[in-house]
N, C-alpha and C positions, 0 to 999 in steps of 0.2 A: 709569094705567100706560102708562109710554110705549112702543108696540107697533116692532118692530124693522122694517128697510126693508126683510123679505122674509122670507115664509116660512122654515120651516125644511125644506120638503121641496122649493122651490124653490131652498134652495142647494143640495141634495145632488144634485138633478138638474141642477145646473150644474157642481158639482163635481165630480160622477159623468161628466158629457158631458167637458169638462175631460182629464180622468186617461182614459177610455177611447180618447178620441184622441192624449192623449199616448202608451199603448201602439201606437196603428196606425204612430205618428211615429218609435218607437224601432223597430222592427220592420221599419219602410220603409225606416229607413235600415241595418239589419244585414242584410236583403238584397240592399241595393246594393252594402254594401262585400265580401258575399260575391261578388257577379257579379265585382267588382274585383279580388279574392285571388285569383279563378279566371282572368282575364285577367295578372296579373300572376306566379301560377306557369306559363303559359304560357310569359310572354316565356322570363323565366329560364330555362326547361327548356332555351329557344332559343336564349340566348345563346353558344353553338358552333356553330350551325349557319351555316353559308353561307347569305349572302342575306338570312336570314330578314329580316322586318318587324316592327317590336314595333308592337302597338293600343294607342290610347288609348280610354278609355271617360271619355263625357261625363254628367256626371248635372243631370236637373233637379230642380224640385220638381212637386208634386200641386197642385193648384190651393187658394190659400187657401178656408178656411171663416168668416160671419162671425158672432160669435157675439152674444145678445142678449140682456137681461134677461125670464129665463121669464114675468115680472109683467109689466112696464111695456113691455116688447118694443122697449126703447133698446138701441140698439147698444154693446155694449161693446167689441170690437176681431175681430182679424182671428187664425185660428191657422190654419200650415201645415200642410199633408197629408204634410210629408215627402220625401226627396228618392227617385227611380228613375233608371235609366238611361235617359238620352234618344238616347242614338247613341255607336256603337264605331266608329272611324278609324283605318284601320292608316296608320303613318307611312312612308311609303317615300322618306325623304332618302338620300340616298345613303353605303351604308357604305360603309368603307376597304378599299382593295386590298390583298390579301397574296400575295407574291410565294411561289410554290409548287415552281417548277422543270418540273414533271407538264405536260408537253404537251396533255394532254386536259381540264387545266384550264382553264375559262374564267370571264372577267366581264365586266359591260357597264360601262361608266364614264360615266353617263353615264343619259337614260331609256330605257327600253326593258324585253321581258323575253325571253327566249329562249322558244321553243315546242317542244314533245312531243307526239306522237301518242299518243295513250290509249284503254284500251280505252271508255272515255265520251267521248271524241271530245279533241280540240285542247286542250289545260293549255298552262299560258307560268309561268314562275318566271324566279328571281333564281339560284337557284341552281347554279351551274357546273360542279359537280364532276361531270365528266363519265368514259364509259370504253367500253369497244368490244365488241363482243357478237361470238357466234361468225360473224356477216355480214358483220364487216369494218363494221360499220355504228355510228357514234357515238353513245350510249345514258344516259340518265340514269341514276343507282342503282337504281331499277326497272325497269331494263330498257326502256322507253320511249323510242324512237327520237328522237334531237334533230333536227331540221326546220331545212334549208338556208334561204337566203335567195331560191331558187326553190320552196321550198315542200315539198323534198322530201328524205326521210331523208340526213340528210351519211354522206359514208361517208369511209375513213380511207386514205389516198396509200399506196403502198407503203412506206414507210417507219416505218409506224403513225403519219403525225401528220393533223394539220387546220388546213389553212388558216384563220383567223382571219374572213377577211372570206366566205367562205362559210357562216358560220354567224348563221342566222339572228337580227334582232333586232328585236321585234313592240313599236309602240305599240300603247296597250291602252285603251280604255277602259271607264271604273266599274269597274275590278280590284277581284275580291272572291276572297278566300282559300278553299278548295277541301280546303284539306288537305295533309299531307305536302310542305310547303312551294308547294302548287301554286294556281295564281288561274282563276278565268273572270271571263271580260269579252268586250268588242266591239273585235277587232282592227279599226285602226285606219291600215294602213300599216307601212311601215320606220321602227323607233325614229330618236330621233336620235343614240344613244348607241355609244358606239365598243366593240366587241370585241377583247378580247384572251386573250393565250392566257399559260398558265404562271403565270396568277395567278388567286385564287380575290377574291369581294367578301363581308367576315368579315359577323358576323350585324347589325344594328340596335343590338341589346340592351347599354346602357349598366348591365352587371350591379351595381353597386354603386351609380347613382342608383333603379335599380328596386328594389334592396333595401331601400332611406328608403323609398322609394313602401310596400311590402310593411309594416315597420313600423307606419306612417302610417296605414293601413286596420287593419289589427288593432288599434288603439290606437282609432280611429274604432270597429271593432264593440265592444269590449269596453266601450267608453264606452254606448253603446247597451244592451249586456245591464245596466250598474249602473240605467241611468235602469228598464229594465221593472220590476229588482226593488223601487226607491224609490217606484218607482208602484202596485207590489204591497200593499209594507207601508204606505203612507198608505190607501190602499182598505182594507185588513183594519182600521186604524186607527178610519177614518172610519164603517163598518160598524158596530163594535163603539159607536161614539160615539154614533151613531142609536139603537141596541137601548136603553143607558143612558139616554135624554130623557125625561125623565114627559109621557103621552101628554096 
């Protein structure tokens, strides 16, 4: 009788190793494209906002596995762990100016980011859309004083307006987002970017290439949930297939 090139409980535990990392593989990757649907209902939310930044999220993989025959311990090939997020970058090219008329609106054209004092100390954003508090004093929608190009709250001419080139414009560096449109980082000097007034700079958010994007990861997770259940039913398959063998 001619005896076969391997056990029969050496392929199950090749098969079985096989199918249980292809579950880790569908899995790792239905939580990246989750972290991604979360980065991209983001942008979207933001795609009216002044200023804002859209991130990109980069994925890598898990480090290959390499796999071997249980008997003879020959290498048969190599399987991936699956891909995770390797790094989020927010892009800050410069959005488009929109002419507003509103004197207290401003944008930089240009690098830079404007600075507020917080009650967590020094924030800098993109964001322009500025307005005047009972101090006569130039303020972000939170209230948060916007900071001259002496370092110190602008205040507003008799006339309710502001001087353009008194308002200050901070290079920044390693900008990381904060929240509420707002970044820290290590100022760096006077941006090199030009201030103006009576126009706002619109959000990043290119809303209808983000929406392919948004697609494009839902269609990537749901491709992931068919592969867990096809690896479900060959396991229950291959199970049942086992029990069946005359011992």
């Amino acid at each position: 009788m001619v005896q076969p090139p391997f056990k029969l409980g050496s392929f199950c535990r090749l098969h079985g190793e096989v199918m249980e990392r292809g579950l880790y593989i569908a899995a790792a990757g239905m939580l990246a494209e989750q972290a991604r649907q979360d980065q991209i209902s983001q942008d979207l939310a933001n795609s009216a906002t002044s200023g804002y930044k859209p991130d990109r999220v980069a994925q890598r993989s898990f480090a290959d596995t390499l796999l071997e025959n249980s008997r003879t311990h020959q290498p048969i090939g190599k399987l991936g762990g699956g891909p995770q997020i390797g790094v989020v970058k927010t892009n800050f090219a410069q959005g488009p100016l929109q002419q507003t008329g509103s004197a207290l609106d401003f944008a930089i054209s240009g690098e830079g980011f404007f600075a507020v004092a917080t009650t967590k100390g020094v924030r800098y954003t993109r964001d322009g859309s500025f307005q005047s508090n009972g101090s006569g004093q130039l303020v972000d929608q939170f209230g948060n004083p916007v900071l001259g190009t002496n370092g110190k709250p602008v205040k507003l001419s008799a006339d309710g307006t502001v001087d353009a080139s008194t308002v200050g414009c901070i290079s920044l560096t390693n900008p990381q987002k904060a929240g509420d449109g707002q970044y820290t980082g290590t100022a760096a000097g006077p941006g090199s970017g030009e201030v103006s007034s009576g126009v706002l700079e619109a959000s990043g958010v290119d809303a209808s290439h983000t929406m392919i994007e948004m697609m494009a990861s839902l269609r990537a997770y749901e491709a992931g949930q068919k592969a867990i259940s096809a690896i479900d039913q060959t396991l229950q398959m291959a199970a049942q297939q086992a029990a069946n063998v005359p011992a």
